[in-house]
C-alpha positions in Angstrom: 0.0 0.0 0.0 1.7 3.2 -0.7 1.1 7.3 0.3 -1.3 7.7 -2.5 -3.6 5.2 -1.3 -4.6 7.0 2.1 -3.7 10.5 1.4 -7.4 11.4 -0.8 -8.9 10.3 2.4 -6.8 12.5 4.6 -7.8 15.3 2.1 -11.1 15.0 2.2 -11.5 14.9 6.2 -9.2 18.3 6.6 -10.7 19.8 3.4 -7.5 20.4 2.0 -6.3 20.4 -1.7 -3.1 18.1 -2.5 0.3 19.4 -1.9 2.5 21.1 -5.1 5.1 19.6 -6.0 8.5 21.1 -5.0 10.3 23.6 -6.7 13.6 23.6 -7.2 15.0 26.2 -4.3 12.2 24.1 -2.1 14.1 20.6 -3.3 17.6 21.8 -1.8 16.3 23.1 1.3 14.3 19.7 1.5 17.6 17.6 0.5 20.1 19.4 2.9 17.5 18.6 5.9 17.3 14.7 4.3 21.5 14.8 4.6 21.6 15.9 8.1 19.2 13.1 8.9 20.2 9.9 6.3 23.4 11.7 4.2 27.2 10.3 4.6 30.7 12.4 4.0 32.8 9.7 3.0 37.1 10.5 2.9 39.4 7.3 3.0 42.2 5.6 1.6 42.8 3.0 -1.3 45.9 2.3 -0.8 48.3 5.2 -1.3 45.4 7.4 -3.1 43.1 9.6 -1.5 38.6 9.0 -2.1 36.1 10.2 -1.6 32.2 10.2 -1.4 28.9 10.9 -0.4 26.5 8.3 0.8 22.4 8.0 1.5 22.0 4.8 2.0 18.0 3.8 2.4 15.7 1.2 2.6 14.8 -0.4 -0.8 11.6 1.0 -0.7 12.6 4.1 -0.8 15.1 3.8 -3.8 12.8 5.9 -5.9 13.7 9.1 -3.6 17.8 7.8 -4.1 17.1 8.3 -8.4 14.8 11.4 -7.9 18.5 12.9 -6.0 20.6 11.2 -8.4 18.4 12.9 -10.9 18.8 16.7 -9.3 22.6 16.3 -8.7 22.9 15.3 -12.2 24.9 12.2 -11.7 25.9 9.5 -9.5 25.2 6.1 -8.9 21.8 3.9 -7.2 22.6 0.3 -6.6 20.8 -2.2 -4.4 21.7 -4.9 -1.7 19.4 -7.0 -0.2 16.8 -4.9 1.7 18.3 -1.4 1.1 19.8 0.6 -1.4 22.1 3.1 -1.9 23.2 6.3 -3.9 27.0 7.2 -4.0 28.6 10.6 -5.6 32.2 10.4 -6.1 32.6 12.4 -9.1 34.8 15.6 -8.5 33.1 17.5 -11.3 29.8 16.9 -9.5 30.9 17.5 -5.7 32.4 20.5 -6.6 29.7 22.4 -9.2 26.5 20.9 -7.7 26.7 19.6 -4.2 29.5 21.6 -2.2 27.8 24.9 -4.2 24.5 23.8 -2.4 25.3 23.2 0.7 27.7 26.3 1.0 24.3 27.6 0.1 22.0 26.1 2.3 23.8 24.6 4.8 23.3 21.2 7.5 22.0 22.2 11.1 23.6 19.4 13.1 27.4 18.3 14.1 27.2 16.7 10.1 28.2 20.0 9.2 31.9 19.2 11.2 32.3 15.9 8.6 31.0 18.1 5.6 33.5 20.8 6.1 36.4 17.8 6.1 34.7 16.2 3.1 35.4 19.7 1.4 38.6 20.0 2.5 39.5 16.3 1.1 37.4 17.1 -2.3 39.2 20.9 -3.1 42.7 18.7 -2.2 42.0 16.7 -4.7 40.8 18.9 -7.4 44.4 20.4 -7.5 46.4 17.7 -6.6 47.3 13.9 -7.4 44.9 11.4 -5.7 48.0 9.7 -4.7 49.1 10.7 -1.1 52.3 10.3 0.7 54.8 11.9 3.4 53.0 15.5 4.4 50.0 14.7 2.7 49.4 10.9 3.9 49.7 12.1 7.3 47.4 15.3 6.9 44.5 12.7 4.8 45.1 10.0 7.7 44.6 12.7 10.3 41.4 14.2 8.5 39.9 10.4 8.1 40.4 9.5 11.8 38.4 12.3 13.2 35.6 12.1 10.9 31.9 11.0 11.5 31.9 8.3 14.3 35.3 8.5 15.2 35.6 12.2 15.7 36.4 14.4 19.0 36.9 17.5 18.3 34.0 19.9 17.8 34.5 23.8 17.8 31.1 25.1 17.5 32.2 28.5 16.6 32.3 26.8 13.4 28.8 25.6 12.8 26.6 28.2 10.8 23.6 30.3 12.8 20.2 27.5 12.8 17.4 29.2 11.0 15.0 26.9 10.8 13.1 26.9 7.4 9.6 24.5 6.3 11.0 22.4 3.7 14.7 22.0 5.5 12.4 20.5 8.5 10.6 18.6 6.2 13.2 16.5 4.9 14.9 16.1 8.4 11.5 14.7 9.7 12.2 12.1 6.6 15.1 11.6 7.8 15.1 11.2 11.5 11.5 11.7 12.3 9.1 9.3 13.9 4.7 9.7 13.6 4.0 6.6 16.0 1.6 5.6 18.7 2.6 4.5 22.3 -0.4 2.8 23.7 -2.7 3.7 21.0 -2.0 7.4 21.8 -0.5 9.3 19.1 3.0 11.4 19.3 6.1 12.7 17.6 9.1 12.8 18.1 13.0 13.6 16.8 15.6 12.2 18.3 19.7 13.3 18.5 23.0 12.9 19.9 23.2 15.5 22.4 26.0 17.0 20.5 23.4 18.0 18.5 20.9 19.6 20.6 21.1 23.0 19.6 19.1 21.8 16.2 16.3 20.1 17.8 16.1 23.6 20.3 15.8 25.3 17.4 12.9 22.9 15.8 11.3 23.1 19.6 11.4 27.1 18.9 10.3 26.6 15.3 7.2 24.0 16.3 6.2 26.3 19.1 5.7 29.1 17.1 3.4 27.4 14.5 -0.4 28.6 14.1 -3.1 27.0 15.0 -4.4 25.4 11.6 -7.8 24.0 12.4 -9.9 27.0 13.1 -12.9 24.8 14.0 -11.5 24.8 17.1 -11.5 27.5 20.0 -8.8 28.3 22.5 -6.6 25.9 20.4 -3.3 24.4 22.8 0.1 26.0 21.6 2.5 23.2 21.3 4.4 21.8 24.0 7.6 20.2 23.2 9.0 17.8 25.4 12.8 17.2 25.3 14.2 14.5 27.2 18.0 13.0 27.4 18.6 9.0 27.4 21.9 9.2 29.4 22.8 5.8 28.4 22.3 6.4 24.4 23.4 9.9 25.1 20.3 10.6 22.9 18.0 13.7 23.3 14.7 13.4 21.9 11.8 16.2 21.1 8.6 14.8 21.8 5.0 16.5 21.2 2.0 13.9 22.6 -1.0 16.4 23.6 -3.5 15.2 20.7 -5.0 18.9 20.2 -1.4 20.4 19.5 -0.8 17.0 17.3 -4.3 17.7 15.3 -4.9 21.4 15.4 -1.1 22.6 14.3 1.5 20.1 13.7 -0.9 17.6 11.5 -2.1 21.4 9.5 1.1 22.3 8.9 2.4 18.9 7.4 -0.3 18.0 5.5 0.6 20.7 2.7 3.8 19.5 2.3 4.8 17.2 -0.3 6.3 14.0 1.6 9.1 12.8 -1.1 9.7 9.5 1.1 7.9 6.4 2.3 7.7 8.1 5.4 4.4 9.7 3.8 2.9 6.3 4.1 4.1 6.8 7.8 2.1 10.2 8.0 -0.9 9.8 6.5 -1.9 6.7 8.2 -0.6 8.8 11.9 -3.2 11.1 10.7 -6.1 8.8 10.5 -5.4 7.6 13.3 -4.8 11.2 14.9 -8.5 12.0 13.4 -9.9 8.8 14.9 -8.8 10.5 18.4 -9.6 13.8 17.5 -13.4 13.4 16.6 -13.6 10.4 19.0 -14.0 7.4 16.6 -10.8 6.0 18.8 -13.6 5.5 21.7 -15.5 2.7 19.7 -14.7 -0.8 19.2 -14.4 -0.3 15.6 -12.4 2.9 15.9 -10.1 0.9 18.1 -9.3 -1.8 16.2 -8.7 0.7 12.6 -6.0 2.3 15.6 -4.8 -1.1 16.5 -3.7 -2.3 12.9 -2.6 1.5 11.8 -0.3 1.3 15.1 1.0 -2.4 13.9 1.4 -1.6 10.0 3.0 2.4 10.6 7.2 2.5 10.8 8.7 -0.7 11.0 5.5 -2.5 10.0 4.7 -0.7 6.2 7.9 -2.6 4.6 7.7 -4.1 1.9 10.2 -7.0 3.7 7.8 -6.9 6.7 4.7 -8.6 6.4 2.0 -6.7 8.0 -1.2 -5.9 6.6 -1.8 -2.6 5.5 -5.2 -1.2 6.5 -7.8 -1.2 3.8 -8.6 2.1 2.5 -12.9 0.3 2.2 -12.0 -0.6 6.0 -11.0 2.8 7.2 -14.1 4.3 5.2 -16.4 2.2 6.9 -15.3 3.3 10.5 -15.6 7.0 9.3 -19.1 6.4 8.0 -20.0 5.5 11.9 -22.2 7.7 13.7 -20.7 9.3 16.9 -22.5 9.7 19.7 -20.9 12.4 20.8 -20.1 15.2 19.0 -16.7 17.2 19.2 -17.9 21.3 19.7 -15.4 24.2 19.1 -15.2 24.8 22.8 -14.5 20.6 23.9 -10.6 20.0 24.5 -9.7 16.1 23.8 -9.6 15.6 27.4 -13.4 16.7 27.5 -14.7 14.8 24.7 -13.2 11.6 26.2 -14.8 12.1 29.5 -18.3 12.5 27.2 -17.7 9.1 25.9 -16.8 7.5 29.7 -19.9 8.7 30.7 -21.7 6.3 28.1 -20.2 3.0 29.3 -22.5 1.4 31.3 -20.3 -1.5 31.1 -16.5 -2.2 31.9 -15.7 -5.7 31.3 -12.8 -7.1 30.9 -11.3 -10.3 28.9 -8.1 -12.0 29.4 -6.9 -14.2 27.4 -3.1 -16.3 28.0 -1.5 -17.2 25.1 -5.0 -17.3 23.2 -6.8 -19.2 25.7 -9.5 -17.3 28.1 -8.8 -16.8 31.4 -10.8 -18.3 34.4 -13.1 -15.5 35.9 -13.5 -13.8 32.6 -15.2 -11.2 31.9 -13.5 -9.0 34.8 -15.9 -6.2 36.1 -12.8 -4.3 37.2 -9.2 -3.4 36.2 -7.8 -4.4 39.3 -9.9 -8.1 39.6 -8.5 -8.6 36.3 -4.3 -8.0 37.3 -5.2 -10.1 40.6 -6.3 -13.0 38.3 -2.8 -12.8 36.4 -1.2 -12.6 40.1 -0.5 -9.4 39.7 -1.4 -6.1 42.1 -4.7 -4.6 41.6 -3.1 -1.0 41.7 -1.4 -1.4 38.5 -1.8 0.1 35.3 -1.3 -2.7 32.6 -4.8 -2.9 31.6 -5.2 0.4 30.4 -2.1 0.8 28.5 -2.8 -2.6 27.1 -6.5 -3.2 26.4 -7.4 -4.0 22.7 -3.9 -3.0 21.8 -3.2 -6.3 20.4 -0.4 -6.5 22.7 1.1 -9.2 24.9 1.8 -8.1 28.4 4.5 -10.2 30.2 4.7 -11.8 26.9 1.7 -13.9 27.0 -1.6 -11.7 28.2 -3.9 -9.8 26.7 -7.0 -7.7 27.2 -10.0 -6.8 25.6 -13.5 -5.2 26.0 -15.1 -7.8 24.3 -14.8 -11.5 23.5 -11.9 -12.6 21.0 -14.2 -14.9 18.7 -10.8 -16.5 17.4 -10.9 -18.2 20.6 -13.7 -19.3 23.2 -11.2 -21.9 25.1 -11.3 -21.3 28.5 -8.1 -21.3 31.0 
């Protein structure tokens, strides 16, 4: 299933028109924030002669984007291994007319910019000298090599340009490095970076923030709030926006005019439904739930062609949109309100477990808490509302649902 499949019905819900295709000037701001997420500046040694080149190496999926760049740059090469594939520029002529001119022009926001800076350095050496290295020079290239990309330490920042965040820069960077994913059935984003980086992703916070509100059917819409938090292991900070008005009302507005080059579209406009299905409260009945369920399993990881989840069916999504609500979200009601609305309709709160498939004795549970004490677990805990009709095993065998699996009536 690809972009095109889900993006009419996206459309049609926000009453927008389809996104233009990108101009030129839009392209390189889109392809510089691509390279700072997926791009590679490449300087080694063959032997006694100095290389290099630039590297984006994708998914296979995504090979199309790797020609449509081969195809702007004017040359290169796209070749294919297994589940990904990969465009490589090592033509001088090229590196030195197309791509150092662009990104002198518009330039890469994170530490990348250290390794492109190198990569220049190694490419003007070699357009006025011999590829062949030795005494001075072998120890100058060896130097240069050995403190690039993974392996290098030293980072002036008095070196990196002034971060102005622009649409189409962010854009491609979301391609890159972005993720439109579910945690529990409730939606988020998020962008994640070495630490080393974290002026960028202060820079997006400030750029996010600052968004209008694009859905003017609501009132007293939420600004964003961005989250950062720092994984001290990973040494990973990661930007993080989960409140579903913010989501909905300005960061899914702002997106959805913007032409998605990669695969990660398919990504999007699914993380929309599913960010609708909240919204308007569709999430709050069974069908609703499950659409979530299996747009939560197929999104990421899951819409690979090498991975062999099923994509939602556009007929299936239609059919839970054609439900009538009965509640309806007002200009005034905040998510938060219009969930209450829809507690206040269940007159019933029952609760199936099933181990490994099989129903568990005691089932249906009139209460979170009998249910956890039937798994031997305490009746404070939260497990059943972070996992019911998610799909997903907890302790790697239950699972919980509001109504009876029919695949299975065996009793524990």
């Amino acid at each position: 299933m690809n972009a095109m499949s889900y993006l009419p019905i996206v459309l049609r819900l926000l009453n927008k028109p389809a996104p233009e295709p990108l101009t030129r000037e839009q392209f390189s701001k889109w392809l510089t924030g691509f390279i700072d997420g997926e791009g590679n500046f490449q300087v080694f040694l063959d032997g006694m002669r100095l290389r290099v080149a630039f590297r984006i190496r994708l998914h296979i999926d995504d090979i199309g984007v790797l020609h449509t760049i081969k195809a702007f740059i004017g040359g290169g090469s796209v070749t294919q291994s297994g589940s990904s594939c990969l465009y490589t520029l090592s033509d001088l002529r090229l590196l030195s007319t197309v791509l150092l001119p662009l990104l002198n022009e518009y330039k890469l926001f994170t530490t990348k910019w250290f390794d492109y800076l190198d990569f220049k350095s190694a490419v003007v050496f070699l357009l006025d000298n011999n590829s062949r290295v030795s005494g001075e020079g072998y120890k100058w290239a060896l130097a240069l090599i050995q403190g690039m990309n993974s392996t290098r330490s030293n980072f002036d920042y008095s070196l990196m340009p002034t971060i102005v965040i622009n649409a189409y820069w962010l854009l491609g960077f979301i391609e890159g490095e972005g993720t439109f994913g579910f945690k529990n059935l409730s939606p988020y984003f998020q962008l994640g970076q070495h630490t080393r980086s974290l002026a960028v992703l202060t820079a997006i916070s400030a750029y996010l923030s600052a968004l209008p509100n694009g859905f003017n059917f609501t009132v007293n819409s939420p600004s964003i709030v961005v989250a950062n938090t720092l994984n001290k292991r990973t040494s990973v900070s990661v930007l993080s926006i989960v409140n579903v008005d913010a989501l909905f009302d300005t960061l899914l507005f702002f997106l959805i005019s913007m032409p998605f080059q990669t695969r990660k579209g398919v990504d999007f406009y699914l993380w929309a439904l599913g960010l609708y299905l909240h919204k308007f409260g569709y999430f709050y009945l069974s069908s609703g739930r499950s659409l979530l369920v299996a747009i939560a399993s197929y999104i990421n990881t899951g819409r690979y062609s090498t991975n062999l989840d099923k994509a939602p069916a556009p007929t299936g999504i239609e059919e839970v949109l054609a439900t009538n609500l009965p509640v309806t979200l007002t200009p005034e009601m905040s998510h938060l309100a219009l969930a209450q609305a829809f507690s206040r309709l269940v007159t019933s709160r029952l609760i199936y477990v099933y181990d490994m498939g099989i129903l568990v004795e005691g089932s249906p549970f009139s209460t979170h808490g009998d249910a956890l004490v039937a798994i031997g677990k305490p009746r404070t805990g939260a497990a059943v509302k972070r996992y019911i009709d998610t799909g997903k095993l907890y302790m790697g065998r239950y699972t919980f649902h509001s109504s009876p699996n029919t695949t299975d009536d065996q009793k524990l």
